[in-house]
N, C-alpha and C positions, 0 to 999 in steps of 0.2 A: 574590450572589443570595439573598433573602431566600423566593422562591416564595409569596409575597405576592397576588400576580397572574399570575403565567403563569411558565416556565423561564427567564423573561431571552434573554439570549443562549446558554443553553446548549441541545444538542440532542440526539436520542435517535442512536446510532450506529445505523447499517443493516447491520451484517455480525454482531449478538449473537442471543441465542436469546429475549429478553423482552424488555421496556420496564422505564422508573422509571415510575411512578405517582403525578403529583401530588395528593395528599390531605389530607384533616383530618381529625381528630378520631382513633381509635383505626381499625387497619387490621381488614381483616374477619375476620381467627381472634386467640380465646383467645389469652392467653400470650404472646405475640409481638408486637413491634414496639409502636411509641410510642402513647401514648393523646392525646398533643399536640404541637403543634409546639415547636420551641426557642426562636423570635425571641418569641412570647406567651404560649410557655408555658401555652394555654388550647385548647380543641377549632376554636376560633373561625378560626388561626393554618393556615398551610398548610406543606407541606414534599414531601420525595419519597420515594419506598420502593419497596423490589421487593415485590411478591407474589408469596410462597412457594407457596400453593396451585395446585391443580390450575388447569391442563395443563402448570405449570411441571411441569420434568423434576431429579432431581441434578444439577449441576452448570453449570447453565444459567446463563449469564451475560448480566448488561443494564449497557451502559456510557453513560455522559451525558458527553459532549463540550462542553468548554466553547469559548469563542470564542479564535481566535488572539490572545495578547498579546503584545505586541513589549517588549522589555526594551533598557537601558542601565547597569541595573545589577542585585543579588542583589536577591530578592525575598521575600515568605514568604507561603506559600497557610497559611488557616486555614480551619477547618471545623470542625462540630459532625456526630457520628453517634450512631448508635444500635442497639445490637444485643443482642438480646433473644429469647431463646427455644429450647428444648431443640435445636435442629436449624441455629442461626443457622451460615452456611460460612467466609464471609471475604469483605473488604471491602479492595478496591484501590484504589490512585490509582498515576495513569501518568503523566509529561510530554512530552505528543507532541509531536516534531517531525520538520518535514519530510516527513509524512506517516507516521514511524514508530512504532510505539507504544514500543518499547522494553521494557523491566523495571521492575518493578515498582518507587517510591521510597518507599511506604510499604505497610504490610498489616495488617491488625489480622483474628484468626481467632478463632472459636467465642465462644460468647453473652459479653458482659459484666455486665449488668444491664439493668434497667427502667427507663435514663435518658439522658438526653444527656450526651456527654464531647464533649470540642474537644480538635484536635489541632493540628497545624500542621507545614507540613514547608517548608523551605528552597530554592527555588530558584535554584542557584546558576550558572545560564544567562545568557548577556547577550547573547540573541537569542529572535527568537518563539518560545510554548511552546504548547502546547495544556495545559489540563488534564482529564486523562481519570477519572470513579470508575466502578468496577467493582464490580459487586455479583455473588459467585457463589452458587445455591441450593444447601441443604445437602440432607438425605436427606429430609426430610418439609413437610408445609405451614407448620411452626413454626419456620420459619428470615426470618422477614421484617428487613431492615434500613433501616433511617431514616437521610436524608441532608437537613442543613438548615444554612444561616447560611455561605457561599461566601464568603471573602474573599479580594483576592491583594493586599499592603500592599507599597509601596516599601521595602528594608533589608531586611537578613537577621530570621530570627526571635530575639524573645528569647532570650537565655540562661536557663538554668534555670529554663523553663519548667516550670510547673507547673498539670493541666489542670482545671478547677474543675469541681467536678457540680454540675448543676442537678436538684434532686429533685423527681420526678414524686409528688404526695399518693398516697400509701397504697402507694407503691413501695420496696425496697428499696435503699439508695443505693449506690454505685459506686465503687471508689478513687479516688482524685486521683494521675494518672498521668502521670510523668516524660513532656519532649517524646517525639516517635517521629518521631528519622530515620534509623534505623537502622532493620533488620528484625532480629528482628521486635520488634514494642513489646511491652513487657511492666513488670512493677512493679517498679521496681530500688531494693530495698529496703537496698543496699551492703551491706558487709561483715560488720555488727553486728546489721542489723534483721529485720525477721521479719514472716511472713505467716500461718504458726500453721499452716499446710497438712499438714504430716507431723510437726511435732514441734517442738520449742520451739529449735533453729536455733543450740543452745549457750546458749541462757537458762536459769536453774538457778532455783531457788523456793530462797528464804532460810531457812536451818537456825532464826536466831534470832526469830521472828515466830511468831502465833498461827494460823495455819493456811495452808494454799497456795492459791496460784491456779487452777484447772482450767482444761481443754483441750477444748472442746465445740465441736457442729453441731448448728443447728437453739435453736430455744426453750431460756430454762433450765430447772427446774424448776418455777416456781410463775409465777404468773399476774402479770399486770399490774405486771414488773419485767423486767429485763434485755432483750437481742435477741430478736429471731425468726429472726435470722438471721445471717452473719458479714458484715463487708465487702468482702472482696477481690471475691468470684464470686458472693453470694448466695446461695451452697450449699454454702462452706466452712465452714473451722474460725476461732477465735478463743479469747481467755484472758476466764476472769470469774472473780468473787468470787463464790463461792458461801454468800449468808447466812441458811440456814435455820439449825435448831437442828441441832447442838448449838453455833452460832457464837452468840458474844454480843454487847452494845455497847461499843463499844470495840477488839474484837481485830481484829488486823492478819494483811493478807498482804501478801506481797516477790516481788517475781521482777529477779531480775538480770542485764544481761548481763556477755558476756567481759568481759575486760577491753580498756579501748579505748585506742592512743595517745595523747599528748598532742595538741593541736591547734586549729584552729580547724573548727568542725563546723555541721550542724546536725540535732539530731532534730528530726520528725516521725511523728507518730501517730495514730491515729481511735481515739475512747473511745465510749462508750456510758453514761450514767447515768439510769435511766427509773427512779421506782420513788417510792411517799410518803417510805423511809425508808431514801433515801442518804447518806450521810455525804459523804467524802473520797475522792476520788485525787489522791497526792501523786506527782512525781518530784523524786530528789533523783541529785546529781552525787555519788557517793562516790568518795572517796581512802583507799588503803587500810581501816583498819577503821572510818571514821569518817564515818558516812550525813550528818552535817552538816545544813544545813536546807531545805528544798525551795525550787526555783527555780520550781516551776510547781505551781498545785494550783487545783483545781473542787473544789465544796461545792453538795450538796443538788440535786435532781430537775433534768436540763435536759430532756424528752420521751425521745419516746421516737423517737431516732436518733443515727445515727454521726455526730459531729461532730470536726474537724480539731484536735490540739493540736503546738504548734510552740515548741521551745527553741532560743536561739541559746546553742553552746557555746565559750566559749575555754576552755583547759585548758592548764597547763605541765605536767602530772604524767599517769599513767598512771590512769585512774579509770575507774568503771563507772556506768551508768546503771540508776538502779531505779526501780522501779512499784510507789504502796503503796497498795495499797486496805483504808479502815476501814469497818469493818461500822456499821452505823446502828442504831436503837433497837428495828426489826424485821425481818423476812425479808425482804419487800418493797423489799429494798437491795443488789440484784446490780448488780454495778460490770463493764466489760466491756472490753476493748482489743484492739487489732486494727492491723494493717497500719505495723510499725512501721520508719521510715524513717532510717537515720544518715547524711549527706553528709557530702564534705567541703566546706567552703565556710564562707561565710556564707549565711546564710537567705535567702530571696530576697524579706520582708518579713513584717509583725507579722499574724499571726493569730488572726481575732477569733471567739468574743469572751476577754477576759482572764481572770484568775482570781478576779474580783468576784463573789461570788454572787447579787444581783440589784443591779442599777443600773435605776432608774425614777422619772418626774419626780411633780409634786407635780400640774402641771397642765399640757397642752401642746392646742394649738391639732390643727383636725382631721385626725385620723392620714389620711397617703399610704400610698398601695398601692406596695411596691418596684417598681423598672423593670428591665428585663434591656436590655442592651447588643449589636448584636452584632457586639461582638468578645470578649466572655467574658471579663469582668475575674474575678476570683478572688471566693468569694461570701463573705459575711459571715454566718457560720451563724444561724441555719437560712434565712434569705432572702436572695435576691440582689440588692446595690443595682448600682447607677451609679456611679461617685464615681474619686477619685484623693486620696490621702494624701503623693503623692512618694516614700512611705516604698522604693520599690521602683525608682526612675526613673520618668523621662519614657514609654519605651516597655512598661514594665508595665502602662500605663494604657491605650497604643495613643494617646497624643497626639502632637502634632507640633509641632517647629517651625515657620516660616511662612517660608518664600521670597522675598516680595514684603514685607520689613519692612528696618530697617535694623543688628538685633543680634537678641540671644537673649536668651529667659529662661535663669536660670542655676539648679542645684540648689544645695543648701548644709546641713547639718544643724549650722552654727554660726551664731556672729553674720557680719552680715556685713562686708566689708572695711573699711567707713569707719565713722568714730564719729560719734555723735548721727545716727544714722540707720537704718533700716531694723531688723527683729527683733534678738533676742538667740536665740531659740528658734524652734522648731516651732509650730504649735498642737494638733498631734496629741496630741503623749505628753509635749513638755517636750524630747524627747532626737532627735527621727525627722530628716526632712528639709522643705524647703518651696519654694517657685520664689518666687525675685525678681530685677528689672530691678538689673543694678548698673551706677550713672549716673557711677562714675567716668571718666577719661579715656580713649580716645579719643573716647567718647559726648559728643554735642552736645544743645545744645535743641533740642527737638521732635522728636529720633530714635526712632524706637519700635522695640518690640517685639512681636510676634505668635508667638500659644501657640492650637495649634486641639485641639478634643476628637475623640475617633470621631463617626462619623457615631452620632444616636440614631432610633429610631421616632418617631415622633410621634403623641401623645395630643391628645384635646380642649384638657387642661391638663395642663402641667407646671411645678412647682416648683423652680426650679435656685438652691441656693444655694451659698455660698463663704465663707470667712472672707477678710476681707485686712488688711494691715499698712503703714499710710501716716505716715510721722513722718522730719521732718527740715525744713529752713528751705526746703528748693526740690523738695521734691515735686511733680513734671508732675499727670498725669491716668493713670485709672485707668479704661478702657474695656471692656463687655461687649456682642459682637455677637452676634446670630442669623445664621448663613449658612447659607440655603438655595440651592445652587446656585451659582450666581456674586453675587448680593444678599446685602449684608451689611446688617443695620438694626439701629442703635444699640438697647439694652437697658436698658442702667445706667451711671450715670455718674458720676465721684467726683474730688473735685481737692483739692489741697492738704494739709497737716499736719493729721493725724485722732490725734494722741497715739502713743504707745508701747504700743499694745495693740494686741493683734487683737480686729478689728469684726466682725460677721456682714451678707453681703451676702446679697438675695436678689430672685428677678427670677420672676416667671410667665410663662411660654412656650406660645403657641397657636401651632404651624407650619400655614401651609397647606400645606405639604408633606408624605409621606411619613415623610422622614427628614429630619433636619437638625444643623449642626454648633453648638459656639458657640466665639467666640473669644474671649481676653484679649489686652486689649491695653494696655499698657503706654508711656505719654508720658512721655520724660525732663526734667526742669525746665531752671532756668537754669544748675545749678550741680549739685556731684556729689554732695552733700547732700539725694539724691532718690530712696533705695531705696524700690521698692514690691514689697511679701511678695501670694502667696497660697497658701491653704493648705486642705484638705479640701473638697474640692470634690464637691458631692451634687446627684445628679436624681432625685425622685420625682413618683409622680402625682399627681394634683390641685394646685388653685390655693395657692399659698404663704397664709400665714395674715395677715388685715389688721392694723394696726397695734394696733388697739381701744385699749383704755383702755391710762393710762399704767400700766405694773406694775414689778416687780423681776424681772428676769429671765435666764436662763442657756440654753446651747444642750451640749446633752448628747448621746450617745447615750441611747436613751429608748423610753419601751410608752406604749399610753392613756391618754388622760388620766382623773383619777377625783375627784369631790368629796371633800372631806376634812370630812364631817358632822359625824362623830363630835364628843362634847365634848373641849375641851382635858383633859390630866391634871395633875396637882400634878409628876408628872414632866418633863413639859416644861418644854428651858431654851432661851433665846435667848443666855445669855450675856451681857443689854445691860448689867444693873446686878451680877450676880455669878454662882455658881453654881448659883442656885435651889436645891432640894432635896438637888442632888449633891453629893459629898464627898471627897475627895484619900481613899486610901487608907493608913494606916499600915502596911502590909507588903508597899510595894514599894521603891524604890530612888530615886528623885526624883517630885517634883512636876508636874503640868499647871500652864502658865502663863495665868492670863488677860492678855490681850492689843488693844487696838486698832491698827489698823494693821499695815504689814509688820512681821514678826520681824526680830531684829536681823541674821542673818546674809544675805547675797545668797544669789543663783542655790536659794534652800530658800525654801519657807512661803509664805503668801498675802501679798497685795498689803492685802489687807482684807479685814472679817468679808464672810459671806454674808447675812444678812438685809438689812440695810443700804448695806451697802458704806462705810458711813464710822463703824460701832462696834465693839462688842465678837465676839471669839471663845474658844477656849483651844486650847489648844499647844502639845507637849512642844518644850523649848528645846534641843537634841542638842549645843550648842557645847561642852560637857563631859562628863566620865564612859565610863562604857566599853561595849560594843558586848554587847547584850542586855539592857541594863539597860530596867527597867520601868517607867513610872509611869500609875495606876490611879485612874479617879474613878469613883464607886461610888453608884448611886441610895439613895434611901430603900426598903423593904422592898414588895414589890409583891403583892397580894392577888390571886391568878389568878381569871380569869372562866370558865366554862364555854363560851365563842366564843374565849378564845386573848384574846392581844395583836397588834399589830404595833406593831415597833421603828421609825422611819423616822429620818436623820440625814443630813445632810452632812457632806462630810468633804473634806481638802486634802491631797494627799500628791505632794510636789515636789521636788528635790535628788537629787544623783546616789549620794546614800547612803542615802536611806529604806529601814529597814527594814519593818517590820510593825505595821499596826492590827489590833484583837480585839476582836471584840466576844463577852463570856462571862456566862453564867447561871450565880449564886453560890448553889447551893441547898444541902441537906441532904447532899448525898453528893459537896461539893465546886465546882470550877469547874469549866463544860462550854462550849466553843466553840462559838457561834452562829455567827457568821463570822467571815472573817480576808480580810485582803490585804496584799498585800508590793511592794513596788518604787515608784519613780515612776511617776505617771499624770500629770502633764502641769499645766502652773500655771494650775489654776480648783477651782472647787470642783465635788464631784461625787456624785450622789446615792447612798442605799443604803438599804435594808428589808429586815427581817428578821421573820419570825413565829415567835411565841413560844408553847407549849402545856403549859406546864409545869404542873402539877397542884398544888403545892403552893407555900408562898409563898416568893420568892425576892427577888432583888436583879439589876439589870444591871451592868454593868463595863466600861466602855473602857479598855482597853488600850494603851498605845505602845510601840512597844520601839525603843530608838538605835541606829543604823547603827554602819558602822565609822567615819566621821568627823560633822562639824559639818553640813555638808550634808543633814540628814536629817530636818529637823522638818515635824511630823503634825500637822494642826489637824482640830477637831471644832467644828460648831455645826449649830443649831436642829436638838434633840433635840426627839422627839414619841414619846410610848408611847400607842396608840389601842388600845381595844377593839375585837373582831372581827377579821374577816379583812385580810389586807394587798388593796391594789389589785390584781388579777387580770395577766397579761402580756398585753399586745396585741402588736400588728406592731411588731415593729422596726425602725427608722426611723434616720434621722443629721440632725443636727445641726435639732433642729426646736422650734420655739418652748413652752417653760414657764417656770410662771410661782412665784413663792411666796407 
């Protein structure tokens, strides 16, 4: 039940002391309770709530009874709640049966925050249930709670669950909270992590570093930088960098933990970087005395909120986890961390965004507004899309197999089983996971496959697109339906050998319905030489973008689009006839190669340049040499403006040994890191800007550095140095048409 239009099937019980109250918009006292619904996220949206106020008494409870469901097998009730406010009591879910209420299977007590969390509890019945929620009043009128987005899904609940916030504008945002089926739910932050609440939890501040971390509530010192708040409660504690004077540019703080087993793990953490003049937070894996070099790190201003960072750790050796935060060129550069999470496990998928410091296109058709789901897929900070990557499973996404098909789609983050057929890779990162039909035997012609999504809202328009992968001699057909209801009405339709790439598909959807599903569907050819891939799969609002003029073009994650006015500069290179103005550096270690076409070694480097698609680029060659090694191309001398520069380039970073791109400012007091990134990002090319304000005249510098093996080469093209400001950040969006 979405309370959309009415409670559904569900009913108010007659033996409590209040009603739910179905409402919109913000409930009638201060402080308390939601300002919108969940499912729109806008005042427009409806949902249910106790009111707290008078003649409500303490302790006065209102239960909402749902309809008898009959089971045959585990089930998993999901939901969204909301509890918010100095007085909030506690919030129950019952599974009646037989007219019983029984005890309680889940409970969540006293205020959270000013947002919606999802939860989900396991039904492990395989007979009728009722479900019962309980809302009890706390002591005063400030205890209101919010109850939206009702699901009960066939199969138990995911595993390692984990609960995504959706943030209400100008609210305080809320942990991401471990499932809860157990009571009572709480942040299980395991054995190593930390919540900052009493005290640093056995995390020590590093002896060898230029100053410590602090331990604070509430605001930092200075204005328009750091939190207003912590993460966990809203009214806790948390660590930040404190960078007034006497701290300068450049100096470092550390904080460490114990020491942690070897293993396979994963951290997770909420940071905070608001401010004109943030630098760095690194984390690096240390063994014994040797910090080594950071697996994870953000550069320069994201807003101003807590956003999610997630490490996957293997480990043979005994090591510790550290947190470094570098002070920036002013005060204005409080760095902040909170809520720090160590599992054991593996992750339970990639969290976005990475440690690129701006990725944004050159030109992209008219930006969609994000859609929310409801089933609460995990959000892509700071907005919440729609989508499935695989990178997590099938039931991460809340998709399904189909019942009424003749096979399955299959996961795989390799190639797959038969050659001259179907991917080598992902299309996500290069390394992740992806769904395709495998047409080897016992599969026949014309046998299909059926892959259905959650159900979605329905808007005027919506945008659904996909990437997919068709190559091999007896590729079937490649089907997308709209199911509304029991109608299914063809979408999109594709047949035959489409090459050894992945394509971008996309389709506009007007439901007359409410809500509606879509399906893939998947026809096996004549023969087993018939793999069909898909992969990243996005819905946002508005109409998909027309095909328009013929142009060159790439599907990124990506902001606004913006004219590029400005005049060209003597710095700009394409790479078609050579290096233009730039210059191989004499004091590094090897060469940038120029290049047409793929580099020599596989599974590393682009397919081909990016301007063109069929000229030049350049490219550190990693097949030899030894692991840090440098090589450096280096502009002609650059004359600063009083509006800044912006930097803009693309760049290709693929192989399962990529070290590190740099981009650094070579002025009077040395080389200073504009940006950097590290690891494989996935075989395309991919955008990046940087702004420059340097005062005095300098030079730029890309940088590569060599992995531990061959595997590791870094291409760079269509360099642009523009006067003024860079393009502003818009809505973040997936996978959406730009151009160059």
């Amino acid at each position: 039940c979405t309370f959309e239009t009415d409670l559904c099937q569900y009913q108010q019980a007659q033996d409590d002391d209040i009603d739910w109250i179905r409402g919109q918009g913000p409930t009638g006292s201060t402080d308390t309770g939601p300002t919108s619904d969940h499912t729109l996220g806008t005042d427009q949206g409806w949902y249910v709530y106790i009111e707290a106020s008078s003649p409500a008494q303490p302790n006065d409870t209102a239960r909402l009874e749902g309809p008898v469901i009959p089971l045959t097998q585990p089930a998993c009730l999901k939901f969204w709640y909301h509890m918010y406010g100095t007085h909030v009591n506690r919030l129950n879910v019952y599974f009646k049966s037989g007219g019983n209420l029984g005890s309680p299977v889940w409970t969540q007590s006293g205020a959270v925050s000013d947002l919606w969390i999802q939860a989900q509890v396991n039904v492990p019945t395989t007979s009728a249930f009722q479900p019962v929620f309980e809302a009890v009043r706390g002591t005063s009128f400030r205890g209101d709670i919010g109850l939206d987005d009702i699901q009960v899904l066939d199969g138990p609940c995911s595993s390692g669950f984990v609960q995504p916030a959706i943030a209400v504008p100008g609210a305080t945002p809320a942990p991401t909270l471990p499932a809860i089926t157990t009571l009572p739910p709480t942040i299980v932050v395991g054995q190593y992590g930390c919540t900052f609440e009493s005290d640093l939890c056995g995390w020590t501040q590093d002896a060898s570093d230029t100053f410590d971390w602090t331990r604070s509530q509430g605001p930092t010192g200075s204005t328009q930088t750091g939190p207003t708040a912590d993460h966990t409660t809203g009214t806790g504690w948390y660590l930040f960098i404190e960078t007034s004077s006497p701290q300068v540019a450049g100096d470092v703080a550390r904080v460490l933990s114990p020491d942690i087993p070897a293993g396979v793990l994963c951290l997770q953490f909420w940071y905070h970087m608001y401010g004109t003049n943030i630098d760095t937070l690194n984390v690096y894996l240390q063994e014994g005395s040797t910090l080594g070099t950071p697996v994870w790190t953000e550069t320069g201003t994201q807003g101003d909120q807590w956003i999610q960072g997630q490490v996957a750790i293997t480990k043979s050796a005994t090591f510790k986890i550290v947190f470094e935060g570098i002070r920036g060129l002013g005060y204005r550069g409080d760095i902040a961390l909170d809520d720090i999470i160590v599992n054991s496990g593996a992750c339970p998928g990639p969290v976005q965004p990475s440690s690129v410091l701006l990725m944004m296109p050159v030109c992209v058709a008219t930006p969609r507004t994000p859609r929310m789901t409801l089933t609460g897929h995990k959000p892509l900070v700071p907005q919440v899309q729609i989508g499935c990557d695989f990178d997590s499973g099938f039931s991460a996404c809340s998709w399904t197999q189909s019942t009424a098909d003749d096979f399955d789609w299959t996961l795989t983050n390799i190639s797959t089983t038969t050659t001259d057929t179907g991917p080598s890779y992902d299309h996500t990162t290069g390394a992740g996971y992806y769904a395709y039909i495998e047409t080897s035997s016992p599969r026949q012609p014309n046998d299909k496959a059926r892959m259905i999504t959650p159900l979605y809202l329905a808007t005027p328009a919506s945008c659904f697109q996909f990437w997919y992968h068709m190559y091999g001699v007896n590729i079937g057909t490649l089907n997308v339906y709209l199911k509304t209801g029991s109608s299914n009405t063809l979408l999109w339709t594709k047949s035959g050998d489409n090459d050894d790439i992945w394509r971008l598909g996309y389709v506009t959807i007007s439901s007359p319905n409410d809500v509606f599903q879509v399906v893939f569907e998947g026809v096996r050819g004549q023969s087993f030489r018939g793999d069909i891939a898909i992969d990243d799969i996005q819905l946002s609002d508005g109409q998909c973008p027309p095909p328009g003029e013929p142009r060159k073009c790439i599907y990124i994650t990506c902001t606004l689009c913006f004219s590029l006015t400005a005049a060209p500069s003597s710095f700009d290179c394409d790479f078609e006839t050579d290096l233009c103005t730039w210059t191989q550096s004499a004091a590094d270690d090897f060469n940038w190669s120029w290049q047409q076409g793929s580099t020599a070694t596989t599974n590393t480097g682009p397919e081909f340049d990016h301007t063109l698609q069929n000229s030049h680029y350049v490219f550190i060659e990693t097949s030899s040499g030894n692991m840090g090694d440098a090589a450096q191309i280096v502009s002609a001398p650059i004359t600063p403006t009083s509006s800044g520069k912006c930097v803009l380039f693309w760049y290709h970073m693929y192989g399962a040994h990529v070290n590190t791109l740099n981009l650094k400012l070579r002025g009077r007091a040395g080389d200073l890191l504009l940006w950097t990134l590290q690891g494989t990002h996935g075989n395309e090319w991919r955008y990046a800007q940087v702004r420059v304000t340097e005062p005095s005249t300098y030079r730029l510098v890309f940088e590569g550095l060599r992995g531990s093996s061959y595997e590791g080469d870094i291409a760079l093209d269509d360099i642009a140095v523009r006067d003024g400001e860079c393009p502003p950040p818009g809505n973040v969006c997936y996978f959406v048409y730009l151009c160059w």
